[in-house]
C-alpha positions in Angstrom: -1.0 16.5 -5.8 -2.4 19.3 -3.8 -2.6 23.0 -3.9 -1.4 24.9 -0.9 -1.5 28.5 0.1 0.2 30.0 2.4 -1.7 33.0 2.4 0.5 34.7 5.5 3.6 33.2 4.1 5.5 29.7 4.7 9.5 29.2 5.9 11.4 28.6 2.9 12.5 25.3 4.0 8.9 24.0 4.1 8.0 25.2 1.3 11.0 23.6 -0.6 10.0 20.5 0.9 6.1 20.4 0.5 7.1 21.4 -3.5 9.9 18.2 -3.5 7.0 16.2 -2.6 4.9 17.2 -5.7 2.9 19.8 -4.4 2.1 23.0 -5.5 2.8 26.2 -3.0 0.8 29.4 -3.4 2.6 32.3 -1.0 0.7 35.0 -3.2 -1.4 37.4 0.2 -5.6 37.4 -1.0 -7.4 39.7 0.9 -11.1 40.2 0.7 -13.4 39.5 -2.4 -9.8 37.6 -4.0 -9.2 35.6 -1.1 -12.7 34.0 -1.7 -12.2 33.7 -5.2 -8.7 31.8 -4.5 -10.2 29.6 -1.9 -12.3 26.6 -3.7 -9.1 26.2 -6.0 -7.0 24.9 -3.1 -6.7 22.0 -1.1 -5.1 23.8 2.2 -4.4 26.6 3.3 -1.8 27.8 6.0 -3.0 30.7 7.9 -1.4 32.9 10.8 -3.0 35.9 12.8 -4.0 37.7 9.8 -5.5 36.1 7.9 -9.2 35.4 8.9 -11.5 31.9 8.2 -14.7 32.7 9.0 -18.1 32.2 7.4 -18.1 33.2 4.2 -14.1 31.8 3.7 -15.1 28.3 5.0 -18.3 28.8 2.6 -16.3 29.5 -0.1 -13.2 26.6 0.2 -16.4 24.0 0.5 -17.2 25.1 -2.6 -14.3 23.8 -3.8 -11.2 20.8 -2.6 -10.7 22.6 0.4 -10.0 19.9 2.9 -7.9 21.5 5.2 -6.5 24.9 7.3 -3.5 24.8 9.4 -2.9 27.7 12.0 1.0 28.5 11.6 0.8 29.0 15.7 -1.0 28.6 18.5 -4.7 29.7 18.9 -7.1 29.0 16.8 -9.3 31.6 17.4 -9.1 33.5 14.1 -10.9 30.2 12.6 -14.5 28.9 13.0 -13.3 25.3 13.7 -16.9 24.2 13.9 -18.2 25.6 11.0 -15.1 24.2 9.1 -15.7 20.9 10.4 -19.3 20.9 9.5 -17.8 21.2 6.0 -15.6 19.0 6.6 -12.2 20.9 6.6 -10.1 19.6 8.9 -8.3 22.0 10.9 -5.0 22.0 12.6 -2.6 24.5 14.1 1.4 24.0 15.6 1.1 24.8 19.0 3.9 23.7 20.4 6.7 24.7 17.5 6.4 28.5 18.4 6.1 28.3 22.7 9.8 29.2 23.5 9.8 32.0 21.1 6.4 33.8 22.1 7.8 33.3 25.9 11.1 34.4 25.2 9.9 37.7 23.6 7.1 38.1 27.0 10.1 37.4 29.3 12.6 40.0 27.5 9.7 42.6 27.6 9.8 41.9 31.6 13.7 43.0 31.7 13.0 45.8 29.5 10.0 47.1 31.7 11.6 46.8 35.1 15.4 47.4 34.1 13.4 50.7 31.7 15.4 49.5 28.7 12.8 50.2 26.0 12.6 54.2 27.4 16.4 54.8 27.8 17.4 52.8 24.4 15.5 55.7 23.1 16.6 58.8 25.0 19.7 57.7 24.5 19.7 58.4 20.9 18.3 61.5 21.6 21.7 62.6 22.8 19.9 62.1 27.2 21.4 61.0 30.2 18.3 60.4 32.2 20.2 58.0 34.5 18.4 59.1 38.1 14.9 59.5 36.1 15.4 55.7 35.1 16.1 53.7 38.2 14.1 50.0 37.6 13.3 47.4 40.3 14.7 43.9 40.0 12.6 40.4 39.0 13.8 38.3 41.9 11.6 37.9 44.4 8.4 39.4 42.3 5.5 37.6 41.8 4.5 36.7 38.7 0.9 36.3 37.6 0.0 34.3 34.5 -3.8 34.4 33.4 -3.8 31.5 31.4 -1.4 28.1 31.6 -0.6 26.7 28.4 2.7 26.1 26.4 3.9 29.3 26.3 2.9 30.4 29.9 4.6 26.8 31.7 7.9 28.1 29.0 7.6 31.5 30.5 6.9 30.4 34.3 10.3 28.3 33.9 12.4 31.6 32.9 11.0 33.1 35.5 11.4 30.6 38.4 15.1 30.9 37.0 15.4 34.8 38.1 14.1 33.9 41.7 10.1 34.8 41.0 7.6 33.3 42.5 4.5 32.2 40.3 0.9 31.8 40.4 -0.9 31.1 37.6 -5.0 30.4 36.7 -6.1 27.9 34.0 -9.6 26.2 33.6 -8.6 23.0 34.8 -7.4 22.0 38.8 -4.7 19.6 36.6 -1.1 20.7 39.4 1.7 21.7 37.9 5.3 21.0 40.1 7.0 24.1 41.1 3.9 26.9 40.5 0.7 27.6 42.9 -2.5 27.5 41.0 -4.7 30.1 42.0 -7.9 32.3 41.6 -8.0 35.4 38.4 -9.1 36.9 41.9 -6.0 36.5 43.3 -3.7 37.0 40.4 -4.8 40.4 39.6 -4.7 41.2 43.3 -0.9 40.1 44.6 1.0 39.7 41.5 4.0 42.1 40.8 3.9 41.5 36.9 1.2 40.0 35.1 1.3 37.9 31.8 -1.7 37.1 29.8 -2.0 33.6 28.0 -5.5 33.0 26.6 -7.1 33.0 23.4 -9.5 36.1 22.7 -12.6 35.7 25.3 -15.0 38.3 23.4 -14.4 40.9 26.0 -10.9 42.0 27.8 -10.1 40.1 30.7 -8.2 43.8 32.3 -10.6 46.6 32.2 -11.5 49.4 34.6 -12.3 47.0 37.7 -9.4 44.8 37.3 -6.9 47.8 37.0 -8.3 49.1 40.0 -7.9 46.1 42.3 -4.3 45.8 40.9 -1.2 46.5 43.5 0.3 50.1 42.9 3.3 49.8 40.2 2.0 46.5 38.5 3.4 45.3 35.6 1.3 44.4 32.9 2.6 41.8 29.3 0.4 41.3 26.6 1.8 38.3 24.1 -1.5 36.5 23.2 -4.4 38.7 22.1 -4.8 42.4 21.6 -8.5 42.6 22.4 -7.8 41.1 26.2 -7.3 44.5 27.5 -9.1 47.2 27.4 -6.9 49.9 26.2 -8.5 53.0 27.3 -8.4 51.7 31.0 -5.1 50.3 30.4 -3.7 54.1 29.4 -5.8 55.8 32.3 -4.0 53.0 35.3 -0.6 54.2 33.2 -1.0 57.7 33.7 -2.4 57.1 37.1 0.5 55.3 38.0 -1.4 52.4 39.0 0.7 50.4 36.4 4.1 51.0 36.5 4.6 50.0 32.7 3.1 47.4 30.3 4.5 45.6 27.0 2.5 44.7 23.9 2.9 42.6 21.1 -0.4 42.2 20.4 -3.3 44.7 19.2 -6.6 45.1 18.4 -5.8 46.3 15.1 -2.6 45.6 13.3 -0.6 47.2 12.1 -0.9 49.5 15.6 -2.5 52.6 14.2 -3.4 54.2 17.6 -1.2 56.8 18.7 -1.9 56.7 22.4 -0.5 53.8 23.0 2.5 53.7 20.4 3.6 57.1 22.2 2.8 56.6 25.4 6.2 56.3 27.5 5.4 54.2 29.4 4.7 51.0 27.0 7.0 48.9 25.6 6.0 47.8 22.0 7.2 45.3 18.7 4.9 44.6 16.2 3.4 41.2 16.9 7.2 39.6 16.9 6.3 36.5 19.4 7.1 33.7 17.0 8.8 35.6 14.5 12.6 33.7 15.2 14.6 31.6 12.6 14.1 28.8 14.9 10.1 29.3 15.5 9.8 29.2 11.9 11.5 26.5 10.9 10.0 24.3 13.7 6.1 26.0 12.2 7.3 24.7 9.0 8.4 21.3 10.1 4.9 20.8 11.2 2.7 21.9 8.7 4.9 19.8 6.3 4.1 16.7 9.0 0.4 17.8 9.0 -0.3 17.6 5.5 1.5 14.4 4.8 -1.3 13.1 7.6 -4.1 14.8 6.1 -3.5 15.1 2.4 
């Protein structure tokens, strides 16, 4: 039977169940020269957002029986799919197992920027009463701009239809979707209210300087996909200009978050990369990877 590591960890339920079928679970975390050690002694591995198959990993698991890596999410972009292929690793990822919690968690940060939840939850501990200082703005009626308009965008456009807000969205293909206007990244960073961002990492940010600037006054600005699509310094000047009203991250450049600016900045809303990270999500993750490698294996 095969050799599995879940080098970012699996749910417990999966891993119960890929073990029931004869199969041997590794949930040990390689890093570095150890990882590449590990590599050409497994058949698969499961990866999330930290854990990084490039070059020399692929290199190293075709050395080996590695047949097969399995994204525990939804981009793909921290693996070189054709380089894997060319080795012949297959490569798979769960796309659709983890959409209503990354949405859920881009949707709550909304509430929490325009209601100021995230700044009063912690005055309020401080023993403050800033009630005047936090007065918010409601979501109905707001336009909501989604760059990008895949799983988790359509599950966050729903939500958001629900609270009376009109959407626009952008994607790569003129493909309609019922109830939503597809538009230009033109007009998106133009008109919309709030904007969400739902693409895999491009190689450069997608907000910088230029796009901040042709922004409405008091945008709001979520981040649930990729730390490196904005730019941060121009994200922190169009704060403390008070071009952007507020924005919420999840994602970062570099995690764990290790620059100040933006984890004291007061007018950002943070959590440490929590998107998918429900009971449910997981379970769902697991259920698939177990699926995938009964296919592949």
């Amino acid at each position: 039977m095969a050799i599995i590591l879940a080098n970012d960890g699996i749910d417990a339920s999966a891993k119960a169940a890929l073990e029931a079928m004869g199969h041997t679970v590794d949930t040990n975390k390689y890093e570095g020269d150890a990882l590449l050690a590990r590599l050409p002694e497994v058949d698969c591995i499961v990866i999330r957002s930290a854990t990084k198959m490039r070059g020399p990993q692929i290199a190293a698991g075709a050395t080996g029986s590695l047949k097969l890596i399995i994204r525990a999410g939804v981009g793909i972009d921290n693996i070189d799919v054709e380089d894997a292929l060319a080795h012949k690793i297959a490569v798979r990822n769960t796309p659709e197992a983890s959409s209503n919690a990354v949405a859920e968690v881009a949707f709550a940060h909304m509430l929490a920027l325009c209601h100021r939840l995230y700044a009063s939850n912690v005055t309020m501990r401080q023993g403050k009463w800033l009630k005047k200082e936090y007065e918010g703005t409601e979501l109905l009626g707001k336009t909501l701009g989604l760059i990008g308009f895949g799983r988790i965008a359509r599950n966050l456009a729903e939500k958001a239809v629900a609270f009376g807000m009109d959407v626009i969205y952008t994607r790569r293909t003129d493909a309609p979707e019922d109830g939503y206007r597809q538009t230009s990244l033109d007009e998106v960073i133009e008109t919309a209210d709030f904007i969400s961002l739902h693409t895999p990492s491009m190689g450069k940010p997608v907000l910088g300087r230029a796009e901040f600037a042709r922004m409405k006054d008091g945008v709001y600005i979520v981040n649930t996909a990729r730390g490196d699509l904005i730019d941060d310094d121009a994200l922190l000047e169009a704060l403390d200009s008070g071009k952007v009203a507020g924005a919420a991250l999840d994602v970062f450049r570099a995690e764990p978050l290790t620059d100040e600016r933006l984890w004291s900045h007061p007018k950002i809303s943070l959590t440490p990369h929590l998107g998918a990270a429900t009971k449910e999500a997981q379970a769902r993750i697991g259920d698939v990877i177990v699926d995938i490698i009964k296919e592949v294996l």
